[in-house]
N, C-alpha and C positions, 0 to 999 in steps of 0.2 A: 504494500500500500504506500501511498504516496503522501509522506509527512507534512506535507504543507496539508493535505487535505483535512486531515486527523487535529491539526493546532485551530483549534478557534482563534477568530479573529483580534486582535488586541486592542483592546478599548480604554480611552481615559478615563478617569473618575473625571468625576464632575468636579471634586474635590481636588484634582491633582492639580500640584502649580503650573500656572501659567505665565510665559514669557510678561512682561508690561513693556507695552509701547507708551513712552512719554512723549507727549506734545503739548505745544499749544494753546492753549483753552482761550485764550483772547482772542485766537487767530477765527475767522472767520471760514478761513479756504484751509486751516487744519484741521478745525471740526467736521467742515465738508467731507476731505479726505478720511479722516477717521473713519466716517460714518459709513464710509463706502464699503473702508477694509473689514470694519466690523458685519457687516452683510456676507463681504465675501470669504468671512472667516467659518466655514461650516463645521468644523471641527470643534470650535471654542477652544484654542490653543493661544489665545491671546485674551490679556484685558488691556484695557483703554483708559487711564491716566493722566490727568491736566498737571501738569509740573509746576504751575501755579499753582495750586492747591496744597501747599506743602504740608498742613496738618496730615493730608491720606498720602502721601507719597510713601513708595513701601521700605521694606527695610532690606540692606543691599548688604555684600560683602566688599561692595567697590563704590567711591564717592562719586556721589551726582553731583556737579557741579552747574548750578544752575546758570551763569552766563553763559556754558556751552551749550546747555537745553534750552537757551529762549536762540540761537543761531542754525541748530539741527533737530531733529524727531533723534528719540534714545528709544535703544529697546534694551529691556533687564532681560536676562535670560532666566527660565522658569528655574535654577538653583541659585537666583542672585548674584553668581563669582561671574560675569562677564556683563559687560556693557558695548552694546554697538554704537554708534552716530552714524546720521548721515545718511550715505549709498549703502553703508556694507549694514546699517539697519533696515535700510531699505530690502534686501538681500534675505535679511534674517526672514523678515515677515513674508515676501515672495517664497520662500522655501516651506511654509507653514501653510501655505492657500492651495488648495488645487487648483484654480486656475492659473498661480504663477509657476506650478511646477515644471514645465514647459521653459519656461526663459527662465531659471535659475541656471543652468550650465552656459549661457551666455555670459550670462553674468561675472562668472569666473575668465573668460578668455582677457589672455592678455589684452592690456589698455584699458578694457571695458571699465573695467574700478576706476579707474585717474579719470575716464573722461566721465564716467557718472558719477560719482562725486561734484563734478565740475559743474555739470548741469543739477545735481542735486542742490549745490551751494545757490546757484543765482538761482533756481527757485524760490529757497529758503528766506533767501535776502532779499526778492521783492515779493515774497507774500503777501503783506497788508495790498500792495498795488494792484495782487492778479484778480483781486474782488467787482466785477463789475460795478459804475459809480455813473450815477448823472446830476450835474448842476452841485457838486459837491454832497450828494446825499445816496448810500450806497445803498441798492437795491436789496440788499441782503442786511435787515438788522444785525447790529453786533448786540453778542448778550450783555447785561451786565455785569460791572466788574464788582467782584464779593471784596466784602470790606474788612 
């Protein structure tokens, strides 16, 4: 008989830890984006985290340093000893989605990291910009800011 047949499928607890992607939470077009990935997360292999927020920020074995989470998206790895930025968090979460499973082995060919990163960064840094805007008043309320 053939062993793979015989092994039940392997299933997360619902309880088992999961990656934190940090971003955001003032950003308009990172909430967006969150919103997406958390749709396209069917696994629930992720939670979603405002890094503003810093009372529920989790607890890590590596420091968050929050000037570099208001410049890139972080993601904690679900045993807290590892932090991504950036593309190569980008990467992390692409490899956790069935539909990015597919373009994660591009993602690795040479260059592809330098030059996604590169486009990663000028996104990051005109975020508030990429929000569509008329007459100075953005079509997309921003929420408000907790005090």
């Amino acid at each position: 008989m053939n062993a793979t047949l015989e092994t039940p499928p392997r299933q997360i607890a619902a309880d088992a830890p999961k990656g934190i992607v940090l971003f955001d939470g003032d950003c308009e077009f990172c909430r967006r984006s969150v919103a997406i990935l958390a749709r396209l997360d069917w696994f629930r292999r992720m939670d979603f985290q405002n890094f503003r927020d810093k009372e529920h920020l989790p607890e890590s074995f590596v420091s968050l340093d929050e000037s570099r989470m208001n410049e890139e998206m972080h993601v904690l790895t679900p045993n807290r000893r590892e932090l991504f930025a950036g593309f190569a968090a980008f990467r992390w979460i692409a490899a956790r989605l069935p539909l990015g499973w597919m373009a994660v082995p591009l993602m690795y060919v040479p260059g592809v990291p330098r030059l996604g990163q590169r486009i990663y960064l000028w996104i990051a840094k005109n975020r508030m910009k990429l929000v569509p805007c008329r007459d100075g008043q953005c079509e997309i309320p921003m929420r408000p800011k907790k005090k």
